[in-house]
N, C-alpha and C positions, 0 to 999 in steps of 0.2 A: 316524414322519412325522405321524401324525393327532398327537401331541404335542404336537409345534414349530409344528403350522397354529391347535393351540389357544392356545399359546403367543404365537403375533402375534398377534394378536387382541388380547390386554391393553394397549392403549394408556396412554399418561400420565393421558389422561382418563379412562379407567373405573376407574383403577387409584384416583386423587385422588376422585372419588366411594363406592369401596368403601369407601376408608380410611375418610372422613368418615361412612359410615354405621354404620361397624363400632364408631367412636368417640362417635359417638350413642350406640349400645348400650350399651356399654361406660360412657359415663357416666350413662345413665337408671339402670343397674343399682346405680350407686353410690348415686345417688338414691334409691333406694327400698330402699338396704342402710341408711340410715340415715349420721348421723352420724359419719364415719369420718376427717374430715379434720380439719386446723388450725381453729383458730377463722378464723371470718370466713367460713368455705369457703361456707357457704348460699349469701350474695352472687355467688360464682366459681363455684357448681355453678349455679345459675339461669340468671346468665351466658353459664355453659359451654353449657350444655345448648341455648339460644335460639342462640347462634353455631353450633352445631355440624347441628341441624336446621336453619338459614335453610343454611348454607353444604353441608349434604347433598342439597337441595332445588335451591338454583342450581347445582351440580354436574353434579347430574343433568340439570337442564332444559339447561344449557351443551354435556351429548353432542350433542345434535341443534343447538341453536344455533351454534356454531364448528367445524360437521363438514367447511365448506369453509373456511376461516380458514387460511391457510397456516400463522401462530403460533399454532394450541391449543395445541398442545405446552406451549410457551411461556408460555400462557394458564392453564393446568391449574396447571404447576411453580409458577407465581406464586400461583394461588390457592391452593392446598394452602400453601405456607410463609407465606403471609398469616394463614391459620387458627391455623397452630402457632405465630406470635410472639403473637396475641390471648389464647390460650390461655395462651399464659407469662406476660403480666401480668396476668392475669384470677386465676392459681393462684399466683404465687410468693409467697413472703414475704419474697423480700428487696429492697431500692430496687438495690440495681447490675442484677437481673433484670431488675425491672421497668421503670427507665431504658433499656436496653438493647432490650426487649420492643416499648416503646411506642416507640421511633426506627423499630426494624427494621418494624412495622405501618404507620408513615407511608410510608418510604419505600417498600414492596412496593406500597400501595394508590396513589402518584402513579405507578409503575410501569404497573398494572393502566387508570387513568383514560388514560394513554399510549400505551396497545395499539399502537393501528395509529401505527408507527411512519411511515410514508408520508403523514400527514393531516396538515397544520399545525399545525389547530387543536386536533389530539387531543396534541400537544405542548406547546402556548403552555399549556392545560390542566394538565397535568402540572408544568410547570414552576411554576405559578401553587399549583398543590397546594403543590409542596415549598418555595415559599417560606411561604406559612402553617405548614403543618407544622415548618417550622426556627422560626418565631418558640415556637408552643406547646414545642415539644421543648427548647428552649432554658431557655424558665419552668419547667419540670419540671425536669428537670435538676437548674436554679438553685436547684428546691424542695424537694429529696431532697437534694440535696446538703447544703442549710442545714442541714436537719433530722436528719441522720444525723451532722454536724459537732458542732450542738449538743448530741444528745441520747447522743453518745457512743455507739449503737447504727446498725446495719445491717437489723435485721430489722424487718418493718415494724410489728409488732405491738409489738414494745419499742420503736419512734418513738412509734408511738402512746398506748405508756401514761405517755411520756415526755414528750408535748408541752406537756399544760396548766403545767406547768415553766417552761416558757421563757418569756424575758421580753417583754413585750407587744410591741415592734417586728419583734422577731426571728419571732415566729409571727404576728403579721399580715403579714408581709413574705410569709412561705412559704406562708400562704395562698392571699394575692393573687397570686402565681406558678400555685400551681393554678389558681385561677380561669381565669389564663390561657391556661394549656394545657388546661383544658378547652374554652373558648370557642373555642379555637383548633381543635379536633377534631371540636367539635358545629357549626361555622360558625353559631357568633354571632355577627350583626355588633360587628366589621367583617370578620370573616373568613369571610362567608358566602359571595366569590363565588370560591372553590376549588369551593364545592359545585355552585353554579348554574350554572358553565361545564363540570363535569364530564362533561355529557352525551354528552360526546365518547367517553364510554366505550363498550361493550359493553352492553345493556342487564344483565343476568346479575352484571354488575360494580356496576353502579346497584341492580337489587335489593338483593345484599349490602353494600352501602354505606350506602344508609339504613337498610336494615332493622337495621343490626348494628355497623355500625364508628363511625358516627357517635355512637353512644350510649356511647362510650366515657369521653365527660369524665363523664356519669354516674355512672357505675361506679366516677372516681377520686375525685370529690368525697362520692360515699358511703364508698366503701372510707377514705378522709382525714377521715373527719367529725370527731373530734373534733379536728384541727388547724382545721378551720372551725369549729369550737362555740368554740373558745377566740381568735378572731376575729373579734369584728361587724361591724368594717370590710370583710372580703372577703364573707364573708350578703349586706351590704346592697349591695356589687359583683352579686354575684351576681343577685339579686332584680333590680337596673336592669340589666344587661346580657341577663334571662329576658327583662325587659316589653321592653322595647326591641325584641328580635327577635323577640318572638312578634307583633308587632304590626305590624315591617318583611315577615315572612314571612305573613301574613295578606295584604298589600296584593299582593305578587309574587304570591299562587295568585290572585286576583283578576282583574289583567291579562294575563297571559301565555294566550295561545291554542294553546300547543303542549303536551303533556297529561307529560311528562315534566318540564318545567321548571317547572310549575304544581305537580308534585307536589315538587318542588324547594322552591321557596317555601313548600310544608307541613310541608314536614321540617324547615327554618327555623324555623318558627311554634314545632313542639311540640318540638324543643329547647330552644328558649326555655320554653314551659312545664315542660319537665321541671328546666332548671336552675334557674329560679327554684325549683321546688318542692325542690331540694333547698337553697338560700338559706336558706327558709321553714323549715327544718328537718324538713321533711314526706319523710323519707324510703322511708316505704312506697309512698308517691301516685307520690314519683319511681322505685322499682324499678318498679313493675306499669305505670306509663307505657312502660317503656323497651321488655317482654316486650310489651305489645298492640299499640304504635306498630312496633315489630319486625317483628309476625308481620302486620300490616295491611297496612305497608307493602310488604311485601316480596313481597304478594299481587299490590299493585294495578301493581308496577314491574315484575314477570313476567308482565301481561296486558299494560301497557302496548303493546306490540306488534300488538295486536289492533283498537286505536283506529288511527283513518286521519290522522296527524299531528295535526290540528289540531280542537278542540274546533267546534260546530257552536252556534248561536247564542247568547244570555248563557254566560258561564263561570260564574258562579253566582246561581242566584234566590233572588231577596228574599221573606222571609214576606208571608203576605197581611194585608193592614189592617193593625190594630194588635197582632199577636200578638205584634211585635219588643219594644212597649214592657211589655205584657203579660209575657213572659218575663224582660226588664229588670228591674225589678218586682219580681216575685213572690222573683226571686232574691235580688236587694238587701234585701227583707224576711224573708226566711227568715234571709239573716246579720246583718241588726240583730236578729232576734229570740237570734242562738246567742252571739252579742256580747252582748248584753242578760243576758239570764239566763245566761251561765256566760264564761270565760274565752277562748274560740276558742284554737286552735292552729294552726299553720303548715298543715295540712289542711284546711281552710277553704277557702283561695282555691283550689286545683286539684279539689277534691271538688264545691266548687258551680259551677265551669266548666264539670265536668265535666256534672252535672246539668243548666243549662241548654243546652248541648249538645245531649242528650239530647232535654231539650223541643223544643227546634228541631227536631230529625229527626220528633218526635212530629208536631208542627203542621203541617209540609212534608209529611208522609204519607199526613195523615190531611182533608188540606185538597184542593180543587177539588173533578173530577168522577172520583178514584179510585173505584170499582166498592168494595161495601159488605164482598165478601170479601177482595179484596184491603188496604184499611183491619182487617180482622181480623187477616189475616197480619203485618201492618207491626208491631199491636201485640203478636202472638204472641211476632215477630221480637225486640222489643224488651225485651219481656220479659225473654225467654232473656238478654240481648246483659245487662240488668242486673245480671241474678244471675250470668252468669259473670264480672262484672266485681268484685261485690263477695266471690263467692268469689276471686277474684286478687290484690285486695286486700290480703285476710284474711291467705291468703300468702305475700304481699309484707312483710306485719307480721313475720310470724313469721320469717322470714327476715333482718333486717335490725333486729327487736328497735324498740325506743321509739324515737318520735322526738325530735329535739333540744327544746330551750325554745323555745317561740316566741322567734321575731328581734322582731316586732313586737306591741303592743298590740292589744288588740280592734279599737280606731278605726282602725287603723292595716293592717290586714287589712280593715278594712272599704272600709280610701279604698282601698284596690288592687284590688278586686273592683269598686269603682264605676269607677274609670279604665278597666278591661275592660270592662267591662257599656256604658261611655257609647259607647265609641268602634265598639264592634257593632254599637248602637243607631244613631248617626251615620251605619256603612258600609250599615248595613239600610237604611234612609232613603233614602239616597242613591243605591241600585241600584231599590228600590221607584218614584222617582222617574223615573228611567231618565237623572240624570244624570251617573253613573259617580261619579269620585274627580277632584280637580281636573286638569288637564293638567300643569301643571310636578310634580307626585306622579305623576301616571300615565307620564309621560315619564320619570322617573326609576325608575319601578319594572320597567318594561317591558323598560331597558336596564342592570335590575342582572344581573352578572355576565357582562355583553358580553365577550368579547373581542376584543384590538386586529386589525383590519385585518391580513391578512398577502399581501394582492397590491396593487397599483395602478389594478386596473381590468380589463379582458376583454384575455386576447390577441390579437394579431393574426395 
């Protein structure tokens, strides 16, 4: 009897968190057994290992989360076979897997955004998901299939040493296919607002979505690099489809006063930075993006709950004085000087973002009437925050091996670091002033990723 009482007890739910933690285990240990797998594996064990701890972590925080939820059940089964299709295209070597992998991942996660079956809008959502997700899955496909057609193989490491082969339309063609399934899974505009409606989900669902599933075109555009090195028409898709939405997603965390969808429009932002940087060829800068934006996000979407809906006076402040043009600046001269004296590389522009970044947090810290210990902490803090950053870096190098040739010239790295740098400068300005961003921008950033109406009005 005490058996069978121990026995129910095991629910779907603790049962999908053990697994997930056991399979952490199980893959740290590979990790640290060394080298054991196919080539490529580094990329798919880092991967692995960031999917497997975000999604042991929301698991577990999901026991208590969904413990009145009539569909955990439900909820648990989903997420656990969510895991294991990520997992499959994350490790397989073959394009029928991993076509296969990455359908079965869209469609679990519009599932997952869908939960409460009973909520309109957690449906109109869902549905809005799988139509983005049909257009990406569609370009994949179309791009595995060309590619495995032309190149006479199925596995993807003989596509890959097969690609520079083919003739210039046919591999810019299957490029620009990934491009698009990637964009389509990182919600790049235009296929941002699967993301920004999803709210409708479960928070737990939200963690593991940005933190983890989003960063998937990533992952294909590095695992595919050299179909994109022997491409500069899809790089320089790439690069304008990063700036684009790192810039649309910048303006959404801006306006939005509700603290879930503000981080919605972040996720936006540094997708776009991370694909540009894989454009750029900077494919270090974009793996250890994808592990920090991961583990960051996925912090701040499982406190999310703790915040009382709506953000409480400005959504973000502006530097004081002129520190905005100051950091401007300084940065802009730092890469005419690395342009000047040597060649720059596609790590350039996400490395000195990243930096002033940095400086900004430095100046916001360390600035007003913060207390003189407190300003020591900030810089303690920040310290640490650097050097674990460029050891993940380092990392992220050795893992994923040299980056490509620069897509672009010196000058040319330099105009796209000034286009960022101005329009910072511009929104700094412009909040410093307390005029906001214009109304026909703010009206439209406010209401990306609305969805449509689905009553007529209060019942009677």
């Amino acid at each position: 009897m005490r058996f069978l009482a121990v026995q129910s007890t095991i629910t779907p739910g603790r049962a999908v968190a053990g697994l997930l933690w056991l399979g952490l285990g199980a893959a740290g240990t590979a990790a640290l057994a060394g080298p054991v797998l196919a080539a490529g594996s580094d990329l798919s064990l880092a991967l692995g290992l960031l999917t497997l701890f975000v999604a042991a972590i929301v698991a577990t925080f999901s026991l208590r989360y969904m413990r009145a939820d009539a569909g955990s059940d439900r909820f648990f089964l989903t997420l656990g076979a969510l895991v294991v299709a990520v997992l499959a295209f994350l490790f397989t070597g073959h394009l029928v897997v991993l076509g296969a992998a990455w359908c079965a991942s869209g469609a679990l996660l519009a599932r997952l955004i869908g939960h409460d079956r009973k909520w309109h809008e957690a449906g109109a959502a869902a549905r809005r998901a799988r139509r983005a997700f049909a257009v990406g899955d569609a370009a994949l496909l179309a791009a595995l299939g060309l590619l495995g057609w032309q190149t006479g193989a199925w596995q993807v490491d003989a596509v890959l040493a097969g690609a520079s082969a083919l003739p210039p339309p046919l591999i810019n063609g299957a490029a620009l296919l990934l491009v698009v399934a990637a964009a389509a899974r990182c919600a790049l505009a235009p296929f941002s607002g699967w993301l920004l409606s999803s709210m409708t989900a479960p928070t737990p669902v939200s963690a593991l979505m940005h933190a983890g599933l989003v960063n998937a075109g990533g992952f294909l555009l590095i695992r595919f690099a050299p179909v994109l090195e022997a491409a500069p028409a899809a790089r320089i898709a790439a690069v304008a489809l990063g700036l684009c939405s790192a810039l649309y997603g910048i303006g959404i965390m801006l306006v939005r006063p509700d603290v879930k969808r503000a981080l919605a429009g972040s996720t936006v932002s540094q997708m776009g930075f991370m694909i540009m940087s894989c454009g750029l060829g900077a494919y270090a800068a974009a793996l250890w993006h994808i592990i920090a934006h991961g583990l960051f996000k996925a912090w701040l979407f499982l406190g999310s709950g703790s915040a009382i809906g709506m953000r409480a006076g400005k959504p973000v402040a502006a530097l004081p004085g002129g520190a905005t043009l100051f950091i401007a600046a300084g940065t802009a001269g730092v890469a005419l000087g690395v342009v000047w004296f040597g060649d720059g590389d596609g790590g350039l522009v996400p490395l000195l973002l990243g930096a002033a970044t940095a400086a900004s947090a430095l100046v916001a810290a360390l600035g007003g009437k913060t207390p003189t210990r407190a300003k020591m902490t900030a810089l303690l803090a920040l310290a640490a925050l650097i050097a674990f950053h460029a050891a993940g870096l380092t990392l992220a190098a050795m893992a994923v091996g040299a980056d490509a040739a620069p897509l672009l010239p010196g000058w040319g790295l330099l105009a796209l670091l000034l286009a960022f740098l101005s329009a910072w400068t511009w929104q700094q300005h412009r909040l410093a002033s307390g005029r906001g961003l214009p109304l026909p921008l703010y009206v439209r950033l406010i209401n990306a990723g609305a969805l449509p109406a689905t009553g007529t009005g209060e019942a009677k």
